[in-house]
PASEBA-1860 file (N, C-alpha, C; in nm, 3 decimals):
! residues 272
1> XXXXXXXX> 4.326/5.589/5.142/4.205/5.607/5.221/4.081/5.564/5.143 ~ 4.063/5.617/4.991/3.935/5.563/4.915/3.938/5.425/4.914 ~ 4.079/5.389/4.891/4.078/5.264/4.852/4.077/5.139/4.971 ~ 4.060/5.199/5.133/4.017/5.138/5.197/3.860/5.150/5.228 ~ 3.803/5.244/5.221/3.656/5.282/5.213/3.600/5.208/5.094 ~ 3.668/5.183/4.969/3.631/5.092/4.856/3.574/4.963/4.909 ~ 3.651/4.886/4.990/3.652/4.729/5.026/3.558/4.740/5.137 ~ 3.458/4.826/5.181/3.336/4.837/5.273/3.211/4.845/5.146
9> XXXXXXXX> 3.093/4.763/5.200/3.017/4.698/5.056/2.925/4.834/5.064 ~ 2.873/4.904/4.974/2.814/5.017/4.921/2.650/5.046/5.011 ~ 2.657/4.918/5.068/2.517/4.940/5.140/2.548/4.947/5.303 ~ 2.729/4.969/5.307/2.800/4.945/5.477/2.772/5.056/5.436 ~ 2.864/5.120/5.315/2.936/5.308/5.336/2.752/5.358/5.375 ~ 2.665/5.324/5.322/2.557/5.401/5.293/2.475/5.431/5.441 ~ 2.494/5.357/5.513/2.457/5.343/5.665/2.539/5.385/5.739 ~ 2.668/5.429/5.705/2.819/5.490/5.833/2.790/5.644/5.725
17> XXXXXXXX> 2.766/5.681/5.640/2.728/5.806/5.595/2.593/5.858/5.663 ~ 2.442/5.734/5.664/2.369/5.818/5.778/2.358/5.827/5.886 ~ 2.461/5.728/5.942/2.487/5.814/6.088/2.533/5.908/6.098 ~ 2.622/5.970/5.988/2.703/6.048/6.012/2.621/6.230/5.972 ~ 2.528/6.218/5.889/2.425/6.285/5.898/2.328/6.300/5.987 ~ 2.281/6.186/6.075/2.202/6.169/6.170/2.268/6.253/6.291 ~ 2.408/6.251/6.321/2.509/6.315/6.438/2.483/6.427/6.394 ~ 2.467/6.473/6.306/2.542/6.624/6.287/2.412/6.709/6.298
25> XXXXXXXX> 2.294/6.656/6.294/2.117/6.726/6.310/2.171/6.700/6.449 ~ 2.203/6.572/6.547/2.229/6.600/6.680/2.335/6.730/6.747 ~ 2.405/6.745/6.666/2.510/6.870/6.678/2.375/6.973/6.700 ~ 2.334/7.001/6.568/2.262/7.075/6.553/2.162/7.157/6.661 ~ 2.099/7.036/6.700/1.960/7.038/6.778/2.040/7.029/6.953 ~ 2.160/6.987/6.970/2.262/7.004/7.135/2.251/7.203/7.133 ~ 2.264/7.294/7.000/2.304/7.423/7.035/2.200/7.471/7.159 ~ 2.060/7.395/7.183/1.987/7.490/7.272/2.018/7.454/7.441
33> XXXXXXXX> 2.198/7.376/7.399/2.189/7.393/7.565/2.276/7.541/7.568 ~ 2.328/7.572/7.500/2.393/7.710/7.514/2.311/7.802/7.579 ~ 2.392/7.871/7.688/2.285/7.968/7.781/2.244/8.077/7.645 ~ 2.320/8.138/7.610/2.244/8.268/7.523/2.153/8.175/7.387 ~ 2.209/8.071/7.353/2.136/8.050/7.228/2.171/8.075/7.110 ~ 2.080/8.076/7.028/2.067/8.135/6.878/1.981/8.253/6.841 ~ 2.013/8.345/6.807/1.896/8.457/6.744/1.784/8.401/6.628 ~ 1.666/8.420/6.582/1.619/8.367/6.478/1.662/8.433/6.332
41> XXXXXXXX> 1.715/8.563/6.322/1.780/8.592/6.298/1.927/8.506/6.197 ~ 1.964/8.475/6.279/2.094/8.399/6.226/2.046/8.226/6.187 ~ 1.955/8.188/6.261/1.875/8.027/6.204/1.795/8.056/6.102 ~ 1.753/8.196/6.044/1.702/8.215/5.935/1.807/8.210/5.827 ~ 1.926/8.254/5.866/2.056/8.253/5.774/2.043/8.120/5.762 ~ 2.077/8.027/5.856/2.167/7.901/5.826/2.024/7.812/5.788 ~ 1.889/7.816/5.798/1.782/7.769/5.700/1.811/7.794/5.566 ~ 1.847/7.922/5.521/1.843/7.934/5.397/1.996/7.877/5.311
49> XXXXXXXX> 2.116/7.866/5.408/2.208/7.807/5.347/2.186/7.600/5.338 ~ 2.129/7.570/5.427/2.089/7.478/5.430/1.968/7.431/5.257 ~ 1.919/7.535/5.229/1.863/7.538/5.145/1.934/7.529/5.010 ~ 2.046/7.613/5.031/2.135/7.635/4.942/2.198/7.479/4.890 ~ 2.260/7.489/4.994/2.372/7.326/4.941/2.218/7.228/4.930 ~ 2.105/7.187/4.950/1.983/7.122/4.899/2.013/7.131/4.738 ~ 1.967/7.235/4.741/1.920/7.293/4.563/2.084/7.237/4.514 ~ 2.200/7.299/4.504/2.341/7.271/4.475/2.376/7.086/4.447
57> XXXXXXXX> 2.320/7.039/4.585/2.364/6.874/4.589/2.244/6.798/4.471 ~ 2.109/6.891/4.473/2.047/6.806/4.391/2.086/6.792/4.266 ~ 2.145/6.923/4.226/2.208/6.914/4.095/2.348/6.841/4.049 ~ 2.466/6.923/4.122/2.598/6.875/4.055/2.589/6.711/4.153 ~ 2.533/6.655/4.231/2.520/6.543/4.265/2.444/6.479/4.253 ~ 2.345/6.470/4.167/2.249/6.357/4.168/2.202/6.387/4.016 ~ 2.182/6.519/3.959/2.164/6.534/3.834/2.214/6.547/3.685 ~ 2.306/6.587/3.702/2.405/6.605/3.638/2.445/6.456/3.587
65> XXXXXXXX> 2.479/6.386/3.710/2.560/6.243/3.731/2.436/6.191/3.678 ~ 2.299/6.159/3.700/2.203/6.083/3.626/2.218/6.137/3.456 ~ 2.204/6.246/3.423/2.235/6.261/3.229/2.308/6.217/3.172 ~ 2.444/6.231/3.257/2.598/6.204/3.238/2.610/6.037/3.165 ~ 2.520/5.953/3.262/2.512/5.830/3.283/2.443/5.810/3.171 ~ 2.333/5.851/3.161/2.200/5.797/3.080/2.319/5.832/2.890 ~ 2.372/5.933/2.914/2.466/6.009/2.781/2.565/5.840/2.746 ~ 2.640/5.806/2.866/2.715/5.714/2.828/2.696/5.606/2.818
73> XXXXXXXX> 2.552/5.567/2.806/2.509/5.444/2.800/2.446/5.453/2.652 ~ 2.429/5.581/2.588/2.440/5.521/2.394/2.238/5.614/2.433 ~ 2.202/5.666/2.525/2.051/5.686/2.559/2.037/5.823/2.453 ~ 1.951/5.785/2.350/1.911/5.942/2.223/1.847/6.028/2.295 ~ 1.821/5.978/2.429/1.729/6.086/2.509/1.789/6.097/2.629 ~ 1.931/6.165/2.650/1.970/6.141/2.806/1.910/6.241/2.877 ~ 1.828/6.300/2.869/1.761/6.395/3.006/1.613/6.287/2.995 ~ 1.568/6.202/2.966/1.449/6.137/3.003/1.468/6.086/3.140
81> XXXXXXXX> 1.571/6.015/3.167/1.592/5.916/3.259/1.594/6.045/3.428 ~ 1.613/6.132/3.377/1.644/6.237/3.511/1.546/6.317/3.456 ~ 1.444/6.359/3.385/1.352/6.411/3.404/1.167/6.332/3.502 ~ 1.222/6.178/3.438/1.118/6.095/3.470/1.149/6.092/3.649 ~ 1.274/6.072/3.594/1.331/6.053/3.780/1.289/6.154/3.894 ~ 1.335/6.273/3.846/1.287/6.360/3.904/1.143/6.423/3.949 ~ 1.037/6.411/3.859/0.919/6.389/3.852/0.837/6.346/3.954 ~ 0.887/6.145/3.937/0.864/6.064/4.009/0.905/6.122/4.164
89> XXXXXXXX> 1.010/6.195/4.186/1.054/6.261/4.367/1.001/6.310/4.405 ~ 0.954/6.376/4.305/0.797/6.508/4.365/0.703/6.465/4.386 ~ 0.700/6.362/4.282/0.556/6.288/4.317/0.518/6.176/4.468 ~ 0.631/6.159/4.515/0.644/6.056/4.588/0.611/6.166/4.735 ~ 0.730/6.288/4.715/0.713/6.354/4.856/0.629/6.424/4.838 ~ 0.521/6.414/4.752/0.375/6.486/4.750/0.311/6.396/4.796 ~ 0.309/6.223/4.737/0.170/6.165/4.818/0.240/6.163/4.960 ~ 0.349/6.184/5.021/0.391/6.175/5.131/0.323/6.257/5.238
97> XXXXXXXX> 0.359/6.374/5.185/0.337/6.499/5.243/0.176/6.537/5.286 ~ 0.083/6.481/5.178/-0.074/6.472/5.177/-0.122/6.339/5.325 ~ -0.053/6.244/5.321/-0.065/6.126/5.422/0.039/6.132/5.562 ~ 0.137/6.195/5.558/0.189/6.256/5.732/0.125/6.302/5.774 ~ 0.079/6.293/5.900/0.014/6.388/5.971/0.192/6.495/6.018 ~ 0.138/6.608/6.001/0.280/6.689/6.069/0.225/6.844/6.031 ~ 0.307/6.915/6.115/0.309/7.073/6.148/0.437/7.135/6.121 ~ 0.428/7.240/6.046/0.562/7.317/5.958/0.575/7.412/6.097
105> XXXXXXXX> 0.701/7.432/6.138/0.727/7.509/6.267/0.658/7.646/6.206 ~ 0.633/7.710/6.304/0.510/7.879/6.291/0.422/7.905/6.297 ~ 0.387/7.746/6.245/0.259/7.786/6.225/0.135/7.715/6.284 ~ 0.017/7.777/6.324/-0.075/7.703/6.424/-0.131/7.586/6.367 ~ -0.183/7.561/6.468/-0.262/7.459/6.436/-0.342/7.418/6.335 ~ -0.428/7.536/6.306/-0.490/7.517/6.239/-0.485/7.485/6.089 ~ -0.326/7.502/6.076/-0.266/7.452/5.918/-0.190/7.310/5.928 ~ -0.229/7.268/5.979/-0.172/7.102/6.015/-0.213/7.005/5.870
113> XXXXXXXX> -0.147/6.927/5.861/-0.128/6.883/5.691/-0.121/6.726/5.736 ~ -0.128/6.662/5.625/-0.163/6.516/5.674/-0.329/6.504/5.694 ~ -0.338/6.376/5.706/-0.484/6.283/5.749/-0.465/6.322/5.888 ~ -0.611/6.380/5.937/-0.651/6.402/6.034/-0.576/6.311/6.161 ~ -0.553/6.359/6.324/-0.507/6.346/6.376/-0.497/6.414/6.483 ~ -0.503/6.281/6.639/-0.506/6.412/6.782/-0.360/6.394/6.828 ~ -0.219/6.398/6.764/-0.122/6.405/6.815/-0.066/6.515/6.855 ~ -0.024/6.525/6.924/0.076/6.653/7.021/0.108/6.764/6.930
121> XXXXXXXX> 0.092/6.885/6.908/0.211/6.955/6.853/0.353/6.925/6.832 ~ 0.382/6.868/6.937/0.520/6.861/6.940/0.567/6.732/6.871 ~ 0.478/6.692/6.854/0.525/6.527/6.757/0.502/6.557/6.607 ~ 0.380/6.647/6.594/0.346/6.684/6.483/0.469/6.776/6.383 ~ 0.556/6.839/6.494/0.637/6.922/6.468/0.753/6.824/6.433 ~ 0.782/6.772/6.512/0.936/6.636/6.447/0.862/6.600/6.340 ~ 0.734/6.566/6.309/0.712/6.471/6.173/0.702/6.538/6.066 ~ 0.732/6.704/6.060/0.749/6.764/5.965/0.918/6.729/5.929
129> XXXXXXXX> 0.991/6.703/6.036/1.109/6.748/5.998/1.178/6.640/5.958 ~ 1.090/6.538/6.006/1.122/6.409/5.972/1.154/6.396/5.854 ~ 0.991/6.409/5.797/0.951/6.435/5.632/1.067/6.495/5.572 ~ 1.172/6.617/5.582/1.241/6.659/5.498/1.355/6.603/5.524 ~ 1.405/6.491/5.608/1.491/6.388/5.622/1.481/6.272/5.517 ~ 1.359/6.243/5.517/1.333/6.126/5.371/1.432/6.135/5.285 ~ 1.393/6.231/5.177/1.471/6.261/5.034/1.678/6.281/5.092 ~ 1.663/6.320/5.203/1.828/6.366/5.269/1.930/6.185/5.238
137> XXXXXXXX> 1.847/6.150/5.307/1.841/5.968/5.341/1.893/5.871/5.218 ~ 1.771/5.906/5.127/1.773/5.859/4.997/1.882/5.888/4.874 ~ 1.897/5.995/4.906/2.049/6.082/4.851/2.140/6.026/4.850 ~ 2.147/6.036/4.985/2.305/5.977/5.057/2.337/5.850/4.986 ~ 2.215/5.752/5.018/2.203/5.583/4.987/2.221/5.567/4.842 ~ 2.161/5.621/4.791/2.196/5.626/4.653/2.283/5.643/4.570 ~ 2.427/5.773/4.634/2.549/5.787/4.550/2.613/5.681/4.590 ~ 2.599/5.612/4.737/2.661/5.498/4.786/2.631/5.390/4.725
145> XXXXXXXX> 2.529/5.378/4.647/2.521/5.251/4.591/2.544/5.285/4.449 ~ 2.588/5.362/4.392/2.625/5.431/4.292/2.765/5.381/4.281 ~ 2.847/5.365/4.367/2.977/5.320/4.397/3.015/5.218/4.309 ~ 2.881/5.094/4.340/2.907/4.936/4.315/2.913/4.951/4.145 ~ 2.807/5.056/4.112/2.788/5.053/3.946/2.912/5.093/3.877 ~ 2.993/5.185/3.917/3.088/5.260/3.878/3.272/5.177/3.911 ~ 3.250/5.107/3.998/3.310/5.009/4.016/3.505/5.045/4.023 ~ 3.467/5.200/4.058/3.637/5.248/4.101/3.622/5.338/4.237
153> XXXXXXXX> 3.748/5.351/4.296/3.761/5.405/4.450/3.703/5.580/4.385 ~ 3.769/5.622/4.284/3.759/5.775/4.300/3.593/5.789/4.256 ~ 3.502/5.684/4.232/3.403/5.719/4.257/3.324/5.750/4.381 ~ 3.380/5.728/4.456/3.338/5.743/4.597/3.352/5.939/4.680 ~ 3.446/5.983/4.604/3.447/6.108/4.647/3.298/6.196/4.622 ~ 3.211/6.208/4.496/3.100/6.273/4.512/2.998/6.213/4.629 ~ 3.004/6.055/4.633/2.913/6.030/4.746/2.956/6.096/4.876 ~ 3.098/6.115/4.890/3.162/6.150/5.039/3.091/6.307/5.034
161> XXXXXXXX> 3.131/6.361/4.916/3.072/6.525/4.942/2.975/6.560/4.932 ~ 2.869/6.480/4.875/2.721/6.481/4.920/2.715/6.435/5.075 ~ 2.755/6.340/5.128/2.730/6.318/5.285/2.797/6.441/5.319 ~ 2.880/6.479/5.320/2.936/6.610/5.388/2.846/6.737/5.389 ~ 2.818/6.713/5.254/2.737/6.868/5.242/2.577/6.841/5.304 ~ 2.524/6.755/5.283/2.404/6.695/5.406/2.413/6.749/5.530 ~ 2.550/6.645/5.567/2.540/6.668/5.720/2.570/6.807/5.777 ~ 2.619/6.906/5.700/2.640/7.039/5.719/2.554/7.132/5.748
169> XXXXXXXX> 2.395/7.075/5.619/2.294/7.157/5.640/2.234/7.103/5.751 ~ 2.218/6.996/5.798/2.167/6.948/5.902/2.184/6.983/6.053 ~ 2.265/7.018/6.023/2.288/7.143/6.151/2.177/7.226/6.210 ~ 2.147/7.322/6.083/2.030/7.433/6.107/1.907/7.356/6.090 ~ 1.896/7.251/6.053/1.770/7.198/6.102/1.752/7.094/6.198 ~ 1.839/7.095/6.290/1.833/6.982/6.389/1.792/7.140/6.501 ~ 1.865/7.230/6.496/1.889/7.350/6.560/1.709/7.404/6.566 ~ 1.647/7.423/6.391/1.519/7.393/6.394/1.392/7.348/6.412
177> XXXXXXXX> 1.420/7.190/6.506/1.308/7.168/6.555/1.338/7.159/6.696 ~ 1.455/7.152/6.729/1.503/7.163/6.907/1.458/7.282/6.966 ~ 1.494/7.415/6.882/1.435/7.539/6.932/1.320/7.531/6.934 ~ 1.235/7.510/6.871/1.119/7.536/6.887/0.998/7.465/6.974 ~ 1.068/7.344/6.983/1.026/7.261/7.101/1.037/7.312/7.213 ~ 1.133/7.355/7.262/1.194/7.440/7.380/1.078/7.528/7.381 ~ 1.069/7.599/7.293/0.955/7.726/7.310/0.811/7.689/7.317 ~ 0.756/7.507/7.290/0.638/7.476/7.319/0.665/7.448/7.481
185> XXXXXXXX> 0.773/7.480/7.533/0.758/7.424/7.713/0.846/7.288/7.733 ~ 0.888/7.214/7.628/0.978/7.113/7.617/1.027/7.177/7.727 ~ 1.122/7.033/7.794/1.289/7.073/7.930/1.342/7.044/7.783 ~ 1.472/7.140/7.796/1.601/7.131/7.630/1.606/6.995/7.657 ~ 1.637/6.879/7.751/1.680/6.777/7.727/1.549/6.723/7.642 ~ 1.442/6.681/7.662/1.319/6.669/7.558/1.372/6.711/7.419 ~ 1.367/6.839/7.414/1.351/6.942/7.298/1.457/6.860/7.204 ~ 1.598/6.863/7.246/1.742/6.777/7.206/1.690/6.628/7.156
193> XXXXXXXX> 1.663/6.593/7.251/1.620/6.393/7.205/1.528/6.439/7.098 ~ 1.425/6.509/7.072/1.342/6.484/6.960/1.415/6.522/6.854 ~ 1.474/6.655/6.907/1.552/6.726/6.775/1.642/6.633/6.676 ~ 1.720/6.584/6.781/1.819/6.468/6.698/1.748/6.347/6.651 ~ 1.637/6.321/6.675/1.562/6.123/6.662/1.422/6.175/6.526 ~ 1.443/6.325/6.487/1.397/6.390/6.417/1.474/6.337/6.258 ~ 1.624/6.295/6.278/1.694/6.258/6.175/1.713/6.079/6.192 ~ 1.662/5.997/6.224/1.675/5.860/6.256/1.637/5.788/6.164
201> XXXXXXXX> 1.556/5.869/6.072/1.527/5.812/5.905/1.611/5.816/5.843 ~ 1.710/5.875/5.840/1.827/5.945/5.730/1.949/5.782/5.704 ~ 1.980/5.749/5.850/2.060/5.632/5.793/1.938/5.513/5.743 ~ 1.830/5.479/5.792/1.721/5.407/5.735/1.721/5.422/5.599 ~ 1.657/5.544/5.576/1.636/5.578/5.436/1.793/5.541/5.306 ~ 1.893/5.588/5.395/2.020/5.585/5.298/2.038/5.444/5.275 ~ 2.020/5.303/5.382/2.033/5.203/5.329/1.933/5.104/5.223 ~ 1.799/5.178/5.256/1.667/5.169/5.162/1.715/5.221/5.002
209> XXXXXXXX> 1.809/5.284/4.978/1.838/5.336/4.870/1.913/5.294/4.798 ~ 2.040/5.221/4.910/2.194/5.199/4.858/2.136/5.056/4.818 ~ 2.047/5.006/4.898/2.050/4.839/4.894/1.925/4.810/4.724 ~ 1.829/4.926/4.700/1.724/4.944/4.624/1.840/4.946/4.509 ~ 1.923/5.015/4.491/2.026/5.037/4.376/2.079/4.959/4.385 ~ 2.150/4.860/4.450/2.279/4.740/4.443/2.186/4.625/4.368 ~ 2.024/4.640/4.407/2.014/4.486/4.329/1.933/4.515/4.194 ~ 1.957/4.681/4.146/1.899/4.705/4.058/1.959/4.820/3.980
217> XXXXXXXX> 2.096/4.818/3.936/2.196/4.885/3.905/2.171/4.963/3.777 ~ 2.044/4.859/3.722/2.005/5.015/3.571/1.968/5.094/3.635 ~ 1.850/5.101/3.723/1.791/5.207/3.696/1.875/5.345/3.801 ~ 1.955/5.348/3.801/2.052/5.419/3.841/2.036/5.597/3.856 ~ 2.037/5.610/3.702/2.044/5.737/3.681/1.849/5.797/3.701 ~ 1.769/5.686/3.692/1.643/5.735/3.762/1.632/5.795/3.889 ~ 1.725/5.692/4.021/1.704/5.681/4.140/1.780/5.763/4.177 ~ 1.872/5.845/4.092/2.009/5.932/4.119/1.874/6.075/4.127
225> XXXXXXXX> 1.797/6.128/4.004/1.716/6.204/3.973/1.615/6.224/4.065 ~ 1.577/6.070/4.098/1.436/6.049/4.199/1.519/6.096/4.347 ~ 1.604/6.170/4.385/1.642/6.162/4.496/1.657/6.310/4.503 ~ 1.707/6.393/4.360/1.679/6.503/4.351/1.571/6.556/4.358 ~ 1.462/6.518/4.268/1.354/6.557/4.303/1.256/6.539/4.416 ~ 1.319/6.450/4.499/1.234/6.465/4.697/1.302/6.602/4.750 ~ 1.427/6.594/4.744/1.515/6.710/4.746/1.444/6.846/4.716 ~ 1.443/6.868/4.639/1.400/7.005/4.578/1.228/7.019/4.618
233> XXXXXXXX> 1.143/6.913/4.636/1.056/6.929/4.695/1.041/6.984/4.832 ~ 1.111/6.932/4.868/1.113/6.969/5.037/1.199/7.140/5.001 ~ 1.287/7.148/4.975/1.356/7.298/4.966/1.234/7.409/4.944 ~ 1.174/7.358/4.813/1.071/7.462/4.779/0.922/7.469/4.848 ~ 0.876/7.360/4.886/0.772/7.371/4.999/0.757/7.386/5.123 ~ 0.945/7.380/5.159/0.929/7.441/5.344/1.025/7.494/5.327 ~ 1.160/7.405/5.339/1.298/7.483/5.419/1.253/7.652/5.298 ~ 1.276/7.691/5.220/1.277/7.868/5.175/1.170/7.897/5.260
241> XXXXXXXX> 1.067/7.857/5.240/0.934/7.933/5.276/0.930/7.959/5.446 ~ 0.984/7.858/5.532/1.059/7.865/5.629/1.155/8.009/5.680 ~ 1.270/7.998/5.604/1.377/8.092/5.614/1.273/8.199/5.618 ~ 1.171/8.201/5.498/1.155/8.369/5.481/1.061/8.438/5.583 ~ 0.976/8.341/5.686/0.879/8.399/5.760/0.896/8.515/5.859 ~ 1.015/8.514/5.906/1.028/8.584/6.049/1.093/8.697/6.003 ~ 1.075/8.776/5.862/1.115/8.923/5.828/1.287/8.924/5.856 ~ 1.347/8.796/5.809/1.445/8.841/5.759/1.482/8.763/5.625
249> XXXXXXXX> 1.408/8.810/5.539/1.412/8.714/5.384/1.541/8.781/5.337 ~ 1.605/8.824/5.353/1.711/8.886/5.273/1.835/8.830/5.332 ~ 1.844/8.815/5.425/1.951/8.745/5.526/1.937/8.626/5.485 ~ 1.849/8.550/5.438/1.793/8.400/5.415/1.855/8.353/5.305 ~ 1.781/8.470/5.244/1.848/8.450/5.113/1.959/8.461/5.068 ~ 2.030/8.552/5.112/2.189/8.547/5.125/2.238/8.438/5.147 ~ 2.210/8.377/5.252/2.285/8.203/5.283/2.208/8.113/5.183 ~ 2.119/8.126/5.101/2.105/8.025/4.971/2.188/8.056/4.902
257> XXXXXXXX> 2.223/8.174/4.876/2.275/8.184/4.766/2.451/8.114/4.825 ~ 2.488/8.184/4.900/2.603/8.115/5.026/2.652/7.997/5.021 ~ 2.493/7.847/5.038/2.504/7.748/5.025/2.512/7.716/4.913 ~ 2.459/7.729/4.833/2.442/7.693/4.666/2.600/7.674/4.668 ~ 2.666/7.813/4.620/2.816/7.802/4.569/2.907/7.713/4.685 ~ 2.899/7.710/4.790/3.001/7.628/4.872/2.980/7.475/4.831 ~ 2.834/7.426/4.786/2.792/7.253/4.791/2.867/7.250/4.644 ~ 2.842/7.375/4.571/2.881/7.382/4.420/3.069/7.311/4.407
265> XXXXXXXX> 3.131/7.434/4.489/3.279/7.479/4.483/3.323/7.259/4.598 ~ 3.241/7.253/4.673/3.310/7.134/4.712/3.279/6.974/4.614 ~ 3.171/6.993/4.578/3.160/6.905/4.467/3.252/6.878/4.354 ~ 3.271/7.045/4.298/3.305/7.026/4.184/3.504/7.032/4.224 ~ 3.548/7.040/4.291/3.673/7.072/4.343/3.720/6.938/4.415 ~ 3.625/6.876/4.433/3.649/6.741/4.533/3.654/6.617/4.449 ~ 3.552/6.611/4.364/3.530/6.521/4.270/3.646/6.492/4.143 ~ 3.628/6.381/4.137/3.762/6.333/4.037/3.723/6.376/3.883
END
């Protein structure tokens, strides 16, 4: 099976991985045709596990593997290359985050972020969620083009379980901006199309990454780091802060901690 997924070029796998993340925010964001729904309650759980495997994938998948790299290449400084990297992620989904116009679900209007702007709530609201699709995107594209450098089939299993563990959390946040659309007066069919076209960056972004790495194979263990650190940006400036609003931080937090060890236990159990 790897070794037919091998002979697909690192910038194919990297685009059939974000669709395959892109479907699964559509999974996600389909739950509000269910007559009873979701409690917030329990989307506060699966925010914060979503959070979990975030924090988990940035590490045993993108960080770890950037030191590892920078170690076997003879580097006297192998945490530079994934500290700079990382850095640089924050820095990127900071000038990002300052220039979107977009709205963090909860909250009014009047905390709207980005360069000024008379767009909808409800657009404002996908372009938050958009935003934490970026770094998801870039991830993906990146272990996939990670492939070409490494240049064996069983390298392909951490990229597979980073797309897996993505598309998993993507669930509770496709679920995340569909609900809440619904509750600005959206018809669910509205609420659904945005919810899912909310993730339409993710295969974009993953081939922006895979194809950025295939024709530039040093800087590897940077772009491995730089993908963590969009990652962990977004975790710590919405998805937690998110989970914890609606007075059930403890439930939230439970599924970080939840997600953490499951992205942990499939990484490290999956991987060759």
């Amino acid at each position: 099976m790897l070794e037919m997924l091998f002979r697909i070029h690192p910038v194919g796998l990297a685009f059939l991985a974000g669709i395959f993340t892109w479907l699964m925010t559509a999974a996600g964001a389909s739950i509000i045709f269910l007559k009873r729904g979701i409690s917030q309650r329990w989307l506060d759980f699966m925010l914060g596990l979503a959070a979990g495997v975030m924090i988990a994938a940035s590490f045993w998948s993108l960080l770890a593997p950037a030191i590892e790299m920078a170690y076997d290449a003879g580097s006297r400084v192998p945490w530079a290359p994934a500290a700079v990297g990382f850095l640089l992620g924050m820095a990127f989904l900071r000038g990002v985050d300052r220039v979107l116009p977009h709205l963090h679900i909860g909250l009014p209007d009047s905390q709207k972020e980005g360069i000024a702007t008379s767009l909808p709530r409800s657009t404002l609201l996908v372009l938050a969620i958009t935003l934490h699709n970026i770094p998801e995107g870039l991830a993906v594209g990146v272990a996939f083009g990670s492939v070409s450098a490494n240049h064996l089939p069983q390298a392909l299993l951490p990229a597979l379980v980073l797309a897996l563990g993505i598309g998993l959390q993507n669930v509770p946040e496709g679920l995340a901006v569909a609900g809440p659309l619904a509750g600005e007066g959206l018809s669910k069919a509205r609420a659904f199309w945005y919810g899912q076209m909310s993730a339409i960056v993710e295969p974009i972004a993953a081939v922006i990454g895979s194809a950025a790495l295939f024709l530039a194979a040093p800087l590897l263990p940077y772009a491995l780091a730089f993908a963590a650190g969009a990652m962990i940006f977004v975790v710590v400036e919405e998805v937690i802060p998110e989970s914890q609003r609606n007075g059930y931080g403890d439930l939230a937090t439970t599924g970080t901690m939840i997600g953490f060890v499951l992205m942990m236990v499939l990484d490290v159990a999956l991987s060759p």
